[in-house]
N, C-alpha and C positions, 0 to 999 in steps of 0.2 A: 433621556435617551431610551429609544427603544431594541431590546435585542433581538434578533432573528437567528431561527437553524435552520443551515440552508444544506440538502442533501442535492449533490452536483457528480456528474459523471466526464471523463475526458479520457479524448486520446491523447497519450501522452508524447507520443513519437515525436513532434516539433517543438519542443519541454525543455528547459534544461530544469526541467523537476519541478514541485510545487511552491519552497522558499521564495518570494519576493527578492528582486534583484535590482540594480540599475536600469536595465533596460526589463521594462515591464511586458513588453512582448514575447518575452524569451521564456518565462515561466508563467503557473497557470493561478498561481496569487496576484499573478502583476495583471493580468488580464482580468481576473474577477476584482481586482481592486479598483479598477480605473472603472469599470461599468457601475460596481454599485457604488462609486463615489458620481459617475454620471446621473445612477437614477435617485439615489438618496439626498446627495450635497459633498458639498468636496471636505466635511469634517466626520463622514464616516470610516469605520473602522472593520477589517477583518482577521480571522485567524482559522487555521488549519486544524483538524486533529492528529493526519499521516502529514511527514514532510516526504513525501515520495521523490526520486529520484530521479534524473534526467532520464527519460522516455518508458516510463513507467505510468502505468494508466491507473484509472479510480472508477468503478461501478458504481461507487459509494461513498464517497469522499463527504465529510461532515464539516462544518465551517459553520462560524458564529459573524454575526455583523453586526454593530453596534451604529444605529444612525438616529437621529433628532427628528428625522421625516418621517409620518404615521401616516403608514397604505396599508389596504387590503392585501390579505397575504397570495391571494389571485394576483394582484397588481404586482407582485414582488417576481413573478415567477415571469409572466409574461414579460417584466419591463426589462427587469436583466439580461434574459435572455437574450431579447432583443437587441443587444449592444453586446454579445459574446463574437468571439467567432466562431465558427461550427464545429470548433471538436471541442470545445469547453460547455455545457448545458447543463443548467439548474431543473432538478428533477423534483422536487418541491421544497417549498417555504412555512417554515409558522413560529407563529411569536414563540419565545423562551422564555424564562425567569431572569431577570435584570443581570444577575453573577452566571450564567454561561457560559463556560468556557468551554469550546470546542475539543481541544487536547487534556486539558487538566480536568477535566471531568469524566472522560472515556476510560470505561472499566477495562476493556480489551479492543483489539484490532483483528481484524483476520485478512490475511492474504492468498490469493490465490495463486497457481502459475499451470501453464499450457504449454503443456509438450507435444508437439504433433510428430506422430509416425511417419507423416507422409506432407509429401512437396504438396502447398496448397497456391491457386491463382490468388485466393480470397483476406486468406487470413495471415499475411506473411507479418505484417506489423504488430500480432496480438500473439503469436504463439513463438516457442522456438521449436526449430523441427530438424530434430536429431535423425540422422544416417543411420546411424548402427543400431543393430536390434539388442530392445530393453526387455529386461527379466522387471516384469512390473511388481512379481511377490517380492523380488530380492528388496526390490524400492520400499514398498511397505513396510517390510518387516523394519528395515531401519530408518526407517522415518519414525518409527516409534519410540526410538532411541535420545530421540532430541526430545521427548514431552517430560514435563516437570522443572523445576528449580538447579537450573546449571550455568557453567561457564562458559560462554560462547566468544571467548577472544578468539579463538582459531575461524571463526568465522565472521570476524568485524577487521573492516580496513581500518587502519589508523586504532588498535585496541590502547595503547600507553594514552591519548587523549581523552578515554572515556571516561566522566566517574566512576563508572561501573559497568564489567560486561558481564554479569548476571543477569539471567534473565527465565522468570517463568512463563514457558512454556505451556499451554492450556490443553492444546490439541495439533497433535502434526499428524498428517496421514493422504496417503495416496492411494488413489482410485483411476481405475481406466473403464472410458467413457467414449466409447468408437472410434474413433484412431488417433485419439488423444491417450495422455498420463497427466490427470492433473494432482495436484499437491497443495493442500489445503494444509495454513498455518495459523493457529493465534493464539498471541499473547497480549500481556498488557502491555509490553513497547518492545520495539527492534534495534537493534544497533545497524549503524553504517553497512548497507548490503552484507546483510544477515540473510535475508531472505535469500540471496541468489546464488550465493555462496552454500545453503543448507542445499539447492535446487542441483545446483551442479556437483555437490558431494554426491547427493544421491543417484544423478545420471552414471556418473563413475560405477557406483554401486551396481546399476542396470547394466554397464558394458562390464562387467565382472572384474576390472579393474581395483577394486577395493571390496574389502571385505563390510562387515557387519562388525569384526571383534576391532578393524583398523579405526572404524567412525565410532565407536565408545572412545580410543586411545585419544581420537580428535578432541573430545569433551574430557578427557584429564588431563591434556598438556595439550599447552598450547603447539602451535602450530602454521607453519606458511604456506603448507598444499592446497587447501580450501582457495583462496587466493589464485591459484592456477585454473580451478576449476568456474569461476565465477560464470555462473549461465547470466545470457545477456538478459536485456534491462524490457527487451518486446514481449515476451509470455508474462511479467508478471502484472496484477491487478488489484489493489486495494477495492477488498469485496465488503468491506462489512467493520461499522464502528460501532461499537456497542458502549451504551450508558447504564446507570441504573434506572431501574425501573418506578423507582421514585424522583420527587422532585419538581416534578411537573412536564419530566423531557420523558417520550418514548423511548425504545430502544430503535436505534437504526439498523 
């Protein structure tokens, strides 16, 4: 068998997320399953490293293939492709080390989200674009509050199912970028709409609705507000999956 890392971008808006499902059309495994099982053979295999979320997009989304068929990794890129539909696109290919695993091997994840100021014709599917004006420091400052080694039940749906909502945090921090707020996150994994729930605490934060001392009190007891605030699923973007730098895999 040969494996491949396959670095793929998608809009996610027609998604019910990246998980393989019954109906293979509906999510963006079922669709890159059935092309690289077109271009490889019908006993090839794939897997994800983000299982992103029904209409959640990937700049960057990493994926491992396992197939018996040996192409040029040029051939990999154009042929898949070729059998995608047009918001799913393999952005390159190259052989990996037999044990690859796309998810169990990835040191960190980062995610992004896009807050637009302003009503846009262009970009309505990629950002979300909040009415009321943000205090973008107030955002910052407590986006700094979520980095390091904590309890993030208050911002996981379904927290009693999880083995664990611990979770270190690497780097959270927001930036404004001309008439966006965007919010750059990563750790080594996220719990169930973690991300959108951390996005819309902090818009709260921007309409001065919640404090800075309220989102620490989020992280020592749990909590059901986060949950109300859930920003939708069209600003965010799985930007970046990082491996070690050994082994024979670059970082993504």
């Amino acid at each position: 068998m040969s494996t491949w890392k396959l670095t793929i971008e998608y809009d996610g808006t027609r998604y019910r997320g990246w998980q393989a499902q019954s109906n293979t059309d509906r999510t963006v495994a079922g669709v890159l399953l059935r092309a690289v099982r077109e271009f490889f053979g019908p006993d090839a295999t794939i897997g994800g490293a983000g299982r992103t979320d029904a209409g959640v997009h990937a700049l960057a989304q990493i994926a491992h293939v396992r197939a018996r068929r040996k192409v040029p990794a040029g051939d990999v890129v154009w042929g898949v492709n070729d059998l995608l539909p047009h918001d799913v696109n393999v952005l390159s290919a190259e052989p990996a080390p037999p044990g690859f695993h796309a998810r169990h091997d990835a040191v960190s994840r980062t995610y992004l989200y896009r807050i637009s100021r302003r009503r846009t014709a262009f970009d309505k599917r990629f950002v979300w674009w909040v009415r009321d004006r943000l205090d973008a420091e107030a955002m910052a400052r407590a986006a700094l509050l979520f980095e390091g080694r904590q309890d993030f039940s208050s911002f996981c749906e379904n927290p009693e199912g999880q083995e664990s909502t611990v979770v270190v945090v690497e780097k959270s921090a927001v930036v404004e970028e001309g008439q966006e707020i965007r919010y750059r996150v990563e750790a080594s994994h996220f719990l169930w709409k973690m991300v959108r729930r951390l996005v819309g605490t902090l818009v709260e934060v921007g309409r001065g609705t919640v404090s800075e001392e309220e989102v620490s009190k989020l992280l020592d007891s749990r909590s059901a507000a986060p949950a109300k605030w859930t920003a939708p699923p069209s600003g965010l973007f799985l930007e970046k999956v990082r491996y070690p730098a050994s082994g024979g895999i670059a970082q993504a």
